[in-house]
N, C-alpha and C positions, 0 to 999 in steps of 0.2 A: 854439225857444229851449232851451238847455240850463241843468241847472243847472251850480253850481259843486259844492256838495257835498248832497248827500242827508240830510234834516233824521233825528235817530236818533229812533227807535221812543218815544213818551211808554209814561211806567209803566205798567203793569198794569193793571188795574181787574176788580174783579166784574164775572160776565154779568149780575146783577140790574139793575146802574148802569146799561147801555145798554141792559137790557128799559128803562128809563124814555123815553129818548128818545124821540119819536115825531115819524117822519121820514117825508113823504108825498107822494106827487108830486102838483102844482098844474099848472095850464092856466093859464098868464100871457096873460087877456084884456087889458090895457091897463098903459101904461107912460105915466105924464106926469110931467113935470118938477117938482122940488121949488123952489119959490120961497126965492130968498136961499139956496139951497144950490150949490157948486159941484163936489159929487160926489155927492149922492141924487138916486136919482127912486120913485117913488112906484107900484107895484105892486097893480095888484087881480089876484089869484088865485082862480081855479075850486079849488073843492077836494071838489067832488061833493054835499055837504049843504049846506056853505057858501061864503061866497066871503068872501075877508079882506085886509086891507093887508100888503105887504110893503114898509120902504123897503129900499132896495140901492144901494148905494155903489159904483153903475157908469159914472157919466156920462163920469169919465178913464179907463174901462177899454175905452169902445166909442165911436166915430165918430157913433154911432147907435144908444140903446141899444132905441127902438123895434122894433128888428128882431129880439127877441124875442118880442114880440106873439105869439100865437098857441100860443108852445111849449111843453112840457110840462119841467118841472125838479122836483128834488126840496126841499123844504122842510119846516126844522125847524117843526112846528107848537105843542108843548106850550110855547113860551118864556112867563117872565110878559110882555106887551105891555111896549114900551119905546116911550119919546115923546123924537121927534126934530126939530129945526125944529117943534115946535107939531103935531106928526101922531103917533098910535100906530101902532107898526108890531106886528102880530099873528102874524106868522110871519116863520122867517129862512133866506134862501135858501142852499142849500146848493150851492157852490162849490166847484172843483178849482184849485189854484193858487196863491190870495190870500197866503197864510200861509208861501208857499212866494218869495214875492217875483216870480215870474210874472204875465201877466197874466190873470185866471180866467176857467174856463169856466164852463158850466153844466154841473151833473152831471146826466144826461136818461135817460130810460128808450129802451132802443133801436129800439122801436117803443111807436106810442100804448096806451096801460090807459087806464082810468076814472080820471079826479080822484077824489083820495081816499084812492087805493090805499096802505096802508104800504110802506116798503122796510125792509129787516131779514128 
């Protein structure tokens, strides 16, 4: 898919403002479906210390979104926890695409690291 036009560069920012973010790639052990939702499903992630919820707002995005299972993607982890459908979600999956009106990928490490590991 192509796009139509190329979204322009957002402003500037301090490099302090993005030291904050902490962005780290997860082992998405399990995917189940969120009840009375008909676009979250519910994410437990490996994240090496600990394991956390993610929801992700993939059900229209994939045939199947269990067929992640298994893979490694990268995730905002310092978000405050946000409650969706009655579930907090503790991290936010970090995706290529969404915002772009495509349909997203996973942004993934090109071969396997350790959960845990930052990106930056």
């Amino acid at each position: 898919m192509t796009l139509n036009a190329i979204a322009p560069t957002k402003p500037l920012i301090p490099y302090d403002l993005l030291e904050r973010v902490d962005i780290r790639v997860g082992t998405i052990e399990t995917v189940e479906e969120v009840a009375g939702s008909d676009k979250l499903v519910r994410m437990i992630v490996d994240f090496g210390d600990s394991k956390r919820t993610a929801l992700v707002g993939m059900k229209k995005e994939r045939s199947n979104p269990k067929e992640v299972e298994g893979m490694q993607a990268l995730f905002v982890v310092n978000l405050e926890p946000r409650k969706m459908m009655g579930l907090v979600s503790e991290a936010m999956l970090f995706d290529i695409g969404f915002a772009d009106g495509i349909t997203p990928v996973l942004a993934i490490p090109e071969k396997p690291v350790p959960p845990g590991i930052r990106a930056g």
